[in-house]
N, C-alpha and C positions, 0 to 999 in steps of 0.2 A: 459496430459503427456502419454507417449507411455510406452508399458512396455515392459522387455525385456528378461524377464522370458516366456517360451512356454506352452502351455498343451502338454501333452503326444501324445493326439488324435491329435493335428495339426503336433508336429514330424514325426508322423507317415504318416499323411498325404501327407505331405512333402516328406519321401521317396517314399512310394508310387506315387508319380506324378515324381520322376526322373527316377525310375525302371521303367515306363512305358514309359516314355520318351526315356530311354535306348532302352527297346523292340521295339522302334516301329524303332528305330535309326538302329536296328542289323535287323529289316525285310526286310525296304528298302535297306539294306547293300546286305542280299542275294539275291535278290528278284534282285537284276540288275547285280551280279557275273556270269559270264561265267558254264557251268559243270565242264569245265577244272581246272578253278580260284575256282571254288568251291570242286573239290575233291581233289584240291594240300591245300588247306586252312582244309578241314576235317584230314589230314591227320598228316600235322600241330601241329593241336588243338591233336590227338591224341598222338602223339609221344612227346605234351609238358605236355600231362595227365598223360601218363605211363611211361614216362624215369628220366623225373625230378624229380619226388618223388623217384624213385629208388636211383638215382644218391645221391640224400638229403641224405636219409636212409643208404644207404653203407657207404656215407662222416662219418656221425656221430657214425655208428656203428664201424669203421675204429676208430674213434677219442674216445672215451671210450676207445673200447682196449689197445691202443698205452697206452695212460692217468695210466689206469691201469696195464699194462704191467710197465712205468716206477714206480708206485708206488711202485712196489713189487720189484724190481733190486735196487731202492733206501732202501727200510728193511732191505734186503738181504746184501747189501755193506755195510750199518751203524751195522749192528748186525756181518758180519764179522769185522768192524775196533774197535768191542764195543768186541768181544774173543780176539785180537792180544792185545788187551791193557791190557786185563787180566794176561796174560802170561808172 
């Protein structure tokens, strides 16, 4: 009977043999790209490194605020309708 449970060392093994599968997949990728197709492709790669995270970052730091801006006008508006009631 075959079993179906792995060792650690064969998982690993296993990635290891797609990861290098991968590398050798991305050598011959470059290795036959034009200069041209190769520094419109660097360029790419950089602007999806450094804009996108930013873009991420702003989204989210945008989204707290608002988040917490309406927390505090919703305090604000029940603590005023929570005096009018007093009076």
């Amino acid at each position: 009977m075959k079993t179906i449970n792995r060792t650690v060392g064969g998982v690993f093994r296993e990635v290891g043999q797609a990861a290098a599968q991968i590398g050798r997949a991305f050598t011959r990728a470059l290795s036959r790209m034009s200069w041209p197709a190769l520094l419109a492709s660097c360029i790419m790669m950089a602007l999806l490194l450094t804009i996108l995270p930013l873009a991420l970052t702003l989204f989210a730091i945008f989204l707290l605020l608002k988040i917490a801006i309406a927390l505090i006008a919703g305090h604000h508006a029940s603590k005023h309708v929570h005096e009018n009631k007093e009076h």
